[in-house]
C-alpha positions in Angstrom: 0.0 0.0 0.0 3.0 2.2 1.2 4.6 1.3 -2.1 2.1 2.4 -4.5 1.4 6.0 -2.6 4.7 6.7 -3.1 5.0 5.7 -7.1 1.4 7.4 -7.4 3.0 10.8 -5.9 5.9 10.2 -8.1 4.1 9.8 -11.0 2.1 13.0 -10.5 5.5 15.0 -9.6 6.3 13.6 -13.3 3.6 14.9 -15.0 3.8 17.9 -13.2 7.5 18.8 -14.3 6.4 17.5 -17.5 3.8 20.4 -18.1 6.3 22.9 -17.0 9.3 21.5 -19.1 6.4 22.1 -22.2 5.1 25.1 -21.3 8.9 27.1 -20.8 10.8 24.7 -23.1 9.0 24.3 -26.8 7.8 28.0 -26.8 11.2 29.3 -26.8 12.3 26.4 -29.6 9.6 27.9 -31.1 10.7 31.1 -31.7 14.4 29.3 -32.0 12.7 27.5 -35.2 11.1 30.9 -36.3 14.2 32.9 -36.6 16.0 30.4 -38.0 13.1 30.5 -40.7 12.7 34.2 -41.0 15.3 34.1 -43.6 16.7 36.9 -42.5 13.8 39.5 -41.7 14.5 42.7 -40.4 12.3 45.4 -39.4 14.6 47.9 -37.9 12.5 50.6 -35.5 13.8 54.1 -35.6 13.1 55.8 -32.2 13.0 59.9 -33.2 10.5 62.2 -34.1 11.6 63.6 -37.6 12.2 67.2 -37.6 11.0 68.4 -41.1 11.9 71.8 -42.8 8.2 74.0 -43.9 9.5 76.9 -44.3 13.0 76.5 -46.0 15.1 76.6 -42.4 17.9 74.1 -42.3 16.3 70.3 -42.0 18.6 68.8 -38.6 18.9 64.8 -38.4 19.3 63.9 -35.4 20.2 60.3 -36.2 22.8 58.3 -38.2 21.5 55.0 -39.6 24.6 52.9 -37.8 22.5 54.0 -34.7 19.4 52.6 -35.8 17.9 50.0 -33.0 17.6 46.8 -35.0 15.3 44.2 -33.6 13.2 40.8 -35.6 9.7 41.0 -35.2 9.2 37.3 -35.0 5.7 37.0 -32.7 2.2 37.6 -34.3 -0.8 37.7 -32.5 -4.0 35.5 -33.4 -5.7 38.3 -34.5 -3.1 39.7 -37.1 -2.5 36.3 -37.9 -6.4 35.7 -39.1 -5.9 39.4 -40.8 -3.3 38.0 -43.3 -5.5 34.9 -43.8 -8.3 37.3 -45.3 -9.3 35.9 -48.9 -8.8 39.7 -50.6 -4.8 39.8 -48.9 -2.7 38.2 -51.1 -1.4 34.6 -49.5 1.6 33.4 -52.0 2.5 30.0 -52.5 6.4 29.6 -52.0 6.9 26.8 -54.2 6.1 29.0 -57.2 8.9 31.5 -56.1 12.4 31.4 -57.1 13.8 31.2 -53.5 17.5 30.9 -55.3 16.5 34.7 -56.6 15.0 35.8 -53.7 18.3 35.1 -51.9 20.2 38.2 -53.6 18.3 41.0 -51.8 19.0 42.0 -48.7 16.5 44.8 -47.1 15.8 46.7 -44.1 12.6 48.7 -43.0 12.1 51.7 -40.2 9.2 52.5 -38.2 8.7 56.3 -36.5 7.8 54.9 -32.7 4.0 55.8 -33.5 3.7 53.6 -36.4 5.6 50.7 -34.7 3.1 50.6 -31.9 0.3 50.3 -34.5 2.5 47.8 -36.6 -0.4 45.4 -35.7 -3.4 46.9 -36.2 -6.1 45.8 -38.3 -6.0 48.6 -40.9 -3.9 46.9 -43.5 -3.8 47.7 -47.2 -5.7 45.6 -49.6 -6.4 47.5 -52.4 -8.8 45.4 -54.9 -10.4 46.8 -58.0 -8.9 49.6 -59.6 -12.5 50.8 -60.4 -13.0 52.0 -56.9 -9.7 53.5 -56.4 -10.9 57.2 -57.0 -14.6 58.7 -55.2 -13.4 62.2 -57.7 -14.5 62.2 -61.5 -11.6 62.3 -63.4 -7.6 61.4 -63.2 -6.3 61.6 -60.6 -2.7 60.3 -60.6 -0.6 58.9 -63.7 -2.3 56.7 -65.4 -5.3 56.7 -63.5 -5.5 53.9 -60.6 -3.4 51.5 -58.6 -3.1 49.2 -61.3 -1.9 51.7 -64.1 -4.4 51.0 -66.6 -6.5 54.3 -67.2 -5.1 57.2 -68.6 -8.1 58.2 -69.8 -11.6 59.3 -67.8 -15.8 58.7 -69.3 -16.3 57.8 -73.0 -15.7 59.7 -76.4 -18.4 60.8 -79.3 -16.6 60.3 -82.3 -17.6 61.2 -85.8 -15.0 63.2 -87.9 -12.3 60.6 -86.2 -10.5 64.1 -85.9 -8.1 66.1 -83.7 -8.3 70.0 -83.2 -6.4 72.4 -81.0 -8.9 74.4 -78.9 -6.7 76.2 -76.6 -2.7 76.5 -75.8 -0.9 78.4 -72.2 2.6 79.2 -72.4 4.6 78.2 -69.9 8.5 78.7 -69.2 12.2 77.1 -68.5 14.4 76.5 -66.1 17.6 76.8 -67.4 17.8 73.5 -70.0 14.4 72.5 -68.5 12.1 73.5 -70.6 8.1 72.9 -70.6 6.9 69.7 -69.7 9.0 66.7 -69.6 8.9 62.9 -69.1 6.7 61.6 -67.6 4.9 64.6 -67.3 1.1 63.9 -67.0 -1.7 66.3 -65.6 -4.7 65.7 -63.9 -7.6 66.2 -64.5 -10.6 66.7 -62.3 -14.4 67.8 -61.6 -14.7 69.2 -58.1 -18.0 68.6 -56.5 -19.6 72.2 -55.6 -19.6 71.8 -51.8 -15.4 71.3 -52.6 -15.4 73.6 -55.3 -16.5 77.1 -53.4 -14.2 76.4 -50.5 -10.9 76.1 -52.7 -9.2 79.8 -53.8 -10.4 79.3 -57.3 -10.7 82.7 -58.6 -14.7 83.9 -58.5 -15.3 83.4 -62.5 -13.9 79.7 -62.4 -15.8 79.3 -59.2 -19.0 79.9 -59.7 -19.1 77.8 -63.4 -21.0 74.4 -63.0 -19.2 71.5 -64.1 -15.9 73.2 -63.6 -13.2 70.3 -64.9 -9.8 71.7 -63.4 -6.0 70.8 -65.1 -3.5 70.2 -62.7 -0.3 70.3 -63.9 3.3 70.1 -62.9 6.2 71.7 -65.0 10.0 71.9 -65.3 9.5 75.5 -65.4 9.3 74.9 -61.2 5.3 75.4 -61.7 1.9 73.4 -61.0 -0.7 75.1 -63.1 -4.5 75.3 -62.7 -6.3 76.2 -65.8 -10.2 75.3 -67.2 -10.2 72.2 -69.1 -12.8 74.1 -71.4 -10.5 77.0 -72.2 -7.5 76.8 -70.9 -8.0 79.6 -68.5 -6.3 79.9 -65.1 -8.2 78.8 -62.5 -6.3 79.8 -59.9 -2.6 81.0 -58.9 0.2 78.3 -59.6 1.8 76.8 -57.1 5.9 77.6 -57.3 8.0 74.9 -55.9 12.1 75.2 -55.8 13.1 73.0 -58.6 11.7 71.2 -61.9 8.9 68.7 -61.6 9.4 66.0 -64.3 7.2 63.7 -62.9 3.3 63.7 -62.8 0.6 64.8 -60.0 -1.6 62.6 -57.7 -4.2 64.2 -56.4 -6.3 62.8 -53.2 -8.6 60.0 -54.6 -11.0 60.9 -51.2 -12.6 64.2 -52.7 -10.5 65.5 -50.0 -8.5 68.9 -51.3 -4.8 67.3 -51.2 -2.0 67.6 -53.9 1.0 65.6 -54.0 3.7 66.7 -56.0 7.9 65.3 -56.5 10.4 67.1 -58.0 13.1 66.1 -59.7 15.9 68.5 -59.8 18.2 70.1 -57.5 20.0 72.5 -59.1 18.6 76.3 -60.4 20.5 79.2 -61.6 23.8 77.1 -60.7 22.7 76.4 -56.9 21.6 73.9 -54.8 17.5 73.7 -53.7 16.2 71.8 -50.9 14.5 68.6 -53.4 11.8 65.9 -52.1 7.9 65.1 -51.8 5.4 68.1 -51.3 1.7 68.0 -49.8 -0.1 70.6 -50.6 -3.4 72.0 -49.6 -5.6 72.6 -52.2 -8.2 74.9 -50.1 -5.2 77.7 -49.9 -2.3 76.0 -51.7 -0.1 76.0 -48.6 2.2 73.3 -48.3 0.9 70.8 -45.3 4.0 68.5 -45.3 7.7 68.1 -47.0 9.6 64.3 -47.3 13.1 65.3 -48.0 14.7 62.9 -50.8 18.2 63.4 -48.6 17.3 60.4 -46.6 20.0 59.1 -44.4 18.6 56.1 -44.4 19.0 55.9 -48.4 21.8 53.9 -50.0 21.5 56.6 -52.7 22.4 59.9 -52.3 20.1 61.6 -55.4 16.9 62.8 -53.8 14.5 63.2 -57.2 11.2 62.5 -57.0 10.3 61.0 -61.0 7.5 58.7 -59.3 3.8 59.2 -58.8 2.1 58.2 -55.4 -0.9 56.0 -55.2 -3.1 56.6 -52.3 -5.5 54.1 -50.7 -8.6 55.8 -49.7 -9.7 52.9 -46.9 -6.2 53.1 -44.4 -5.3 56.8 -45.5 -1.8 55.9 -46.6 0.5 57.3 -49.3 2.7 55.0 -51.3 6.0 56.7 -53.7 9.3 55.5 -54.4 12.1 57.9 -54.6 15.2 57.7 -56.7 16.9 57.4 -53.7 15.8 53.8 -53.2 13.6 54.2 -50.4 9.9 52.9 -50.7 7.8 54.8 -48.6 4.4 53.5 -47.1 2.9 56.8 -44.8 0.0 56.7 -42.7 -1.5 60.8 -43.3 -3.9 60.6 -40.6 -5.3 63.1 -42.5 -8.3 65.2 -40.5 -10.8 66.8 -42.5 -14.1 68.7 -41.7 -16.2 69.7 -44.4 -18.5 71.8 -42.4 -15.5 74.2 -41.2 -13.3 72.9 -44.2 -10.4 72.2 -41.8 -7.8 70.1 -42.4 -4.4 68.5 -40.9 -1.9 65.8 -41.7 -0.4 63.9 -38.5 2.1 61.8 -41.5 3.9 58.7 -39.8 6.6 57.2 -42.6 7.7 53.8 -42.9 10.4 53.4 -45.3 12.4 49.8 -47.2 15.8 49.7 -48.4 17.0 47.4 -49.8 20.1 45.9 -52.1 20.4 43.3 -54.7 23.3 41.1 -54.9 25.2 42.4 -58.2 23.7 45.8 -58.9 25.1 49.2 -57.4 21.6 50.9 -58.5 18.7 51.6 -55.9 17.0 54.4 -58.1 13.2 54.1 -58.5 12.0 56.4 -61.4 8.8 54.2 -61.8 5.8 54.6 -60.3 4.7 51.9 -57.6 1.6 49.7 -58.9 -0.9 48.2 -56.2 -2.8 45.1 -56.2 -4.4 44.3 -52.9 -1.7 44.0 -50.4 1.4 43.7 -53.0 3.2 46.9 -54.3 4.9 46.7 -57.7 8.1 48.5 -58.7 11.6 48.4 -60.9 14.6 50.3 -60.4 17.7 51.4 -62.6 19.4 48.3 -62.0 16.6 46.3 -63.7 15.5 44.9 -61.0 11.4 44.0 -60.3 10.1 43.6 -56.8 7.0 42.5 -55.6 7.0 43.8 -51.6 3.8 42.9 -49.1 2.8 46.2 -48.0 1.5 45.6 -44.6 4.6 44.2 -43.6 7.3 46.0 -45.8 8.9 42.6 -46.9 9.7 41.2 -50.9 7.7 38.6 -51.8 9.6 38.0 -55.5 11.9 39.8 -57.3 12.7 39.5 -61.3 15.6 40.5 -63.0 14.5 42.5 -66.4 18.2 43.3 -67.9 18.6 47.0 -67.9 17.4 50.5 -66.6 13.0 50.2 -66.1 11.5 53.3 -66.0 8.8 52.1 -67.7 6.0 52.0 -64.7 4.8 48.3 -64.4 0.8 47.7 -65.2 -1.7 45.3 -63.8 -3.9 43.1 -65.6 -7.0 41.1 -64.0 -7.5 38.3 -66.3 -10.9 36.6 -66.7 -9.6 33.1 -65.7 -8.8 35.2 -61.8 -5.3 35.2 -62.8 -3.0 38.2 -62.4 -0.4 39.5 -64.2 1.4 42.4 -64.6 3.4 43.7 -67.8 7.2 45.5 -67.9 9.5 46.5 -70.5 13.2 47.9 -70.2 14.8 50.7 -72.1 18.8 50.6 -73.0 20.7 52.0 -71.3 23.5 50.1 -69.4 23.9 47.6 -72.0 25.3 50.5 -74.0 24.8 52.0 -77.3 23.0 49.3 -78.8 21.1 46.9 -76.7 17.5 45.0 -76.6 14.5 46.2 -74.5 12.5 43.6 -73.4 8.9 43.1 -73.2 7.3 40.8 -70.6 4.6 39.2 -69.0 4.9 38.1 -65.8 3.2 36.0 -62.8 2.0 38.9 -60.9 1.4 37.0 -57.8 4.5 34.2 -58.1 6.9 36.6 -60.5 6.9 33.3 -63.0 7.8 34.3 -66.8 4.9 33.9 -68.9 6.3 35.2 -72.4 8.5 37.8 -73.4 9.8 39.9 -76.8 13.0 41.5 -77.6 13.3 44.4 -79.6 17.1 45.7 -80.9 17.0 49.4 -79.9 19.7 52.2 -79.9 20.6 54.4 -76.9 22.4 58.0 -76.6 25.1 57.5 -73.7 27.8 59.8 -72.0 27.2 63.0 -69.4 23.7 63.6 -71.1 22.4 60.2 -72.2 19.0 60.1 -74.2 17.7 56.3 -74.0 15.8 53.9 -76.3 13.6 51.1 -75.8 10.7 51.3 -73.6 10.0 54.6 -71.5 6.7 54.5 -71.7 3.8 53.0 -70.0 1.9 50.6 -72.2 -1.7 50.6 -73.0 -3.8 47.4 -71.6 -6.2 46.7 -73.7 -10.0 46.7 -73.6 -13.8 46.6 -75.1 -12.9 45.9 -78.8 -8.5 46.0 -78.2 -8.6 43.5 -74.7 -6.6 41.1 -76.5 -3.9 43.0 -76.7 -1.1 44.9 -74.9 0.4 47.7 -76.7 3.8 49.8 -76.4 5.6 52.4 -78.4 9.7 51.8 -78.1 12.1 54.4 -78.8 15.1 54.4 -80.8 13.8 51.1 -82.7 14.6 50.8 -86.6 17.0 53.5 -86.7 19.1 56.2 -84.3 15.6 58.9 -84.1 13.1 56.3 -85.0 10.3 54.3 -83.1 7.9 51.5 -83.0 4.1 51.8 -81.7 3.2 47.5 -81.1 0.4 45.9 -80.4 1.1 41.8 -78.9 -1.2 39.5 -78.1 -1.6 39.2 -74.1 -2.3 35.5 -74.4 0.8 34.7 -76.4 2.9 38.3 -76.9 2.7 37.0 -80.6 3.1 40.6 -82.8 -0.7 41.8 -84.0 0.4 45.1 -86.1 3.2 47.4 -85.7 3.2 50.9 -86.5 6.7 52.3 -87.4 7.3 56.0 -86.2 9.7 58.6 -88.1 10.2 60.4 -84.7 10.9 58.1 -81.7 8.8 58.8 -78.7 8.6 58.7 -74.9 5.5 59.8 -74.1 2.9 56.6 -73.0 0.0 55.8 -75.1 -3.5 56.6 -74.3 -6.6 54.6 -75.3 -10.2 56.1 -76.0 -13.3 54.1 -76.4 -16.7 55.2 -77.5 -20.1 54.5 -76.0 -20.3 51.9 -78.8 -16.9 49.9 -77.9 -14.6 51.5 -80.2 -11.2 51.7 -79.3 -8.5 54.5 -80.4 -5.1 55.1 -79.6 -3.3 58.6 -78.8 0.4 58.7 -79.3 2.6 62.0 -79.2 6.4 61.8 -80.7 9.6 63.9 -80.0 8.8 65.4 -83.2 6.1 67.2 -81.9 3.0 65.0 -83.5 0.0 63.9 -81.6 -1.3 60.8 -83.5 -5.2 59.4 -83.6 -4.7 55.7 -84.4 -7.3 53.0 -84.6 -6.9 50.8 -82.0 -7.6 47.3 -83.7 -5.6 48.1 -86.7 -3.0 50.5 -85.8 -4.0 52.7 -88.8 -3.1 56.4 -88.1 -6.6 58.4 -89.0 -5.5 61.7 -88.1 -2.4 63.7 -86.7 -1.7 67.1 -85.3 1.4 69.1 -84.6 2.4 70.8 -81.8 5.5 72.5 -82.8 8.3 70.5 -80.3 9.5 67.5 -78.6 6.5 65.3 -76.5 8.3 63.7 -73.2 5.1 64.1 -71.4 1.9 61.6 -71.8 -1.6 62.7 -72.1 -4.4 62.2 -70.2 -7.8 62.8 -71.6 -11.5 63.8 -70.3 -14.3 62.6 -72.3 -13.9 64.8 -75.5 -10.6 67.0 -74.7 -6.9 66.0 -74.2 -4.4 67.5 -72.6 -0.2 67.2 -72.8 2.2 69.6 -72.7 5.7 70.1 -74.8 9.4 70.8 -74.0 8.2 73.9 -76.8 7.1 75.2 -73.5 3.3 75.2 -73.9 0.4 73.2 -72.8 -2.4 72.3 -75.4 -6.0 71.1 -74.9 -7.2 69.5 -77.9 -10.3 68.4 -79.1 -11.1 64.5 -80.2 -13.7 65.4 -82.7 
């Protein structure tokens, strides 16, 4: 009896150091197993409250980035964990991505303290149809929505199949910047009336119904307001330090915010303070400055080429900058539209990142969205798909040279979703290939690709061939097919206008150009389903071609060189020239 008390105690004073032995033991091989799986995942958290420069004072960093705190986030909670689960976040399967790729980049992220503590919220970035990106008629950022796909806003009545110049501004230089330039795309937009009379629109504008504003930026250092109608000024322009070659976004939220890059430093012979501006479009002040001299950059040029998406549901920001830095802000934007008050609180996370083999970190490109993944390439040819909620690359793709050409997304019937990218020449040399290609969007697979012998202009002013454009993705009676103009294909000053099949990238008609041409395409339907494409040249023509056949029906001339890309309302295009005007012009 004695005997079996004392094995029945022993046994329990088993079990019980078993439990503990479990409970303290296997959760910390746990994590053990999870770092060792976390293929080296960083998020490094930046502990300082950044002390930006309104008002042109001297911008002090208190940091250097060997001070950064570096720590791996390697716990998630239930809740966050269900979160990434969701059916509209993007889960990839691993076995479709190159891991052996994947193993080249290295990358590191920061986090002001205010976003870290929120680092698990619920408010995570899912961006789905790129119908619903924008609550304002019109366009609102380059090429129109998080996937890149619509340059163009509402339908076109068409019955001379002819284009007329209704209006023209003049605008100015800086220096060798001149006009518009690459990739130089306005906006255009129809204010809603409560909006409308609280803005500093001049009386005349304000008071027309339907008012349809142009915003556009300029090398000359300018953002210009004028009637799409008329070409009038709608307001004052906005003056920032430096050339803007790079397009607009304004706020998608019908809330009055303009965001603006710039993308030089240097007027007159000196040095100007160059980044990312926020402006308020009730008074034009400017609500907040990102500073392209990042310390946290591997890159030391601080141009803003790129165009920032925003997603209208967590009230974040997303641009690249040419200094290699992606960066995903929450605005906490506050507006009241009773007292028209408004504030930005911005909190900035930021990615870094370097690729085994290639010295270049520049993004000139402008980030595409689908659902939780953000789509980019740099000057290194380089593609990255990067999980926005948590800042870390899912694939990346090497596309051979220089991509400036922004990447576009395509939602196929079959639920599949890829994206298509094309590089220019320009470290290959003077004579190279640009490449087109369809990729995987979600796994970053090949699906087909094209070549295309280009030439390039190299030395301390290069001028590039191949593709620097965006392409068109086809729809209604063209949504077969994909189409791109390359430059500097055929000959030194010529170009190429193709349309490929996005099935099979075989060729479906070509459309030789005397003049080559960096300015992106633009497609126009009709009510009925007709499609039409608008292509501008460096030799200052603005082509109507028909979109099924490639068959130019009518052409215009603008007097000089067309970097910029259109964007079109209904009836009435807009682009501007390095000739240093602006034109509205009438699809008739």
């Amino acid at each position: 009896m004695g005997g079996f008390f004392m094995s029945n105690n022993y046994g329990k004073w088993l079990l019980f150091f078993a439990i503990i032995f479990i409970i303290f033991y296997f959760p910390g091989k746990n994590d053990e197993n999870r770092q060792q799986n976390h293929n080296g995942e960083v998020e490094v958290f930046k502990e300082f409250a950044e002390n930006e420069d309104y008002d042109g004072r001297k911008i002090d960093f208190d940091f250097k980035v060997e001070d950064l705190q570096y720590k791996v986030a390697l716990k998630k909670s239930k809740a966050d964990t269900k979160i990434l689960q969701k059916e509209n976040l993007i889960n990839i399967e691993t076995r479709k991505i190159d891991e052996e790729i994947l193993k080249k980049i290295s990358y590191e992220t920061t986090y002001v303290n205010k976003q870290r503590e929120k680092i698990h919220d619920y408010n995570m970035i899912q961006m789905d149809s790129s119908a619903d990106y924008s609550d304002v008629q019109g366009i609102t950022c380059f090429r129109g929505n998080n996937f890149r796909n619509s340059p163009s806003y509402g339908s076109v009545e068409m019955k001379e199949k002819k284009l007329e110049i209704i209006w023209e501004v003049p605008i100015g230089y800086i220096g060798r910047w001149s006009g518009v330039g690459w990739n130089g795309q306005p906006a255009i937009v129809e204010w809603s009336d409560e909006l409308r009379e609280s803005m500093n629109i001049f009386d005349e504008k304000k008071n027309k119904n339907n008012l349809k504003e142009v915003i556009y930026g300029t090398l000359d250092s300018n953002i210009y307001f004028l009637d799409l109608e008329d070409g009038r000024f709608t307001r004052n322009k906005i003056k920032v330090p430096g050339p803007i070659k790079g397009s607009i976004t304004v706020d998608p939220r019908g809330i009055p915010l303009l965001y603006a890059g710039q993308g030089i430093n240097k007027v007159d012979g000196k040095i100007v303070r160059m980044g990312y501006r926020i402006f308020n479009l009730i008074d034009q002040s400017m609500m907040h400055f990102i500073n392209g001299r990042d310390k946290f950059a591997y890159r030391g040029w601080s141009a803003f080429d790129s165009t920032a998406i925003i997603d209208k549901k967590t009230d974040r920001m997303l641009i690249c900058g040419e200094n290699g830095i992606v960066y995903n802000v929450k605005l906490n934007t506050q507006y009241d539209k009773t007292t028209k008050e408004l504030s930005l609180d911005p909190e900035i996370s930021k990615y870094r990142y370097k690729i085994e083999g290639s010295r270049y970190q520049g993004i000139e490109s402008s980030i595409a969205v689908y659902r939780n993944l953000g789509f980019f390439a740099d000057n290194g040819g380089w593609i990255q798909c990067i999980d926005l909620n948590t800042l870390k690359p899912r694939w990346i793709y090497n596309v051979t040279d220089d991509t400036d050409s922004t990447i576009v997304i395509d939602e196929e019937a079959d639920s599949k979703v890829a994206l298509y990218t094309a590089c220019e020449v320009d470290k290959q040399g003077a004579r190279g290939k640009s490449y087109i290609r369809k990729l995987n969007a979600i796994s970053g697979e090949l699906i087909w690709e094209k070549s295309f012998d280009c030439f390039s202009k190299i030395g301390e002013w290069p001028n590039n061939g191949g593709a620097l454009a965006t392409p068109v993705i086809g729809e209604k009676s063209i949504e077969n097919m994909v189409i791109y103009n390359l430059a500097r294909y055929g000959g030194f000053n010529r170009g190429l206008l193709i349309a490929l099949d996005k099935k099979t990238g075989d060729e479906l008609w070509r459309l030789k150009l005397k003049n080559y041409s960096w300015s992106s395409p633009v497609d126009i339907h009709t009510k009925e389903g007709e499609s039409f494409i608008l292509l501008c040249d460096s030799g200052g023509k603005m082509y109507l071609i028909e979109g099924k056949t490639g068959q130019v029906v009518d052409q215009i001339a603008l007097g000089s060189n067309i970097e910029g890309s259109p964007a079109v309302y209904e009836n009435i295009a807009v682009v501007g020239t390095r000739g240093q005007k602006i034109f509205g012009i009438r699809i008739k």
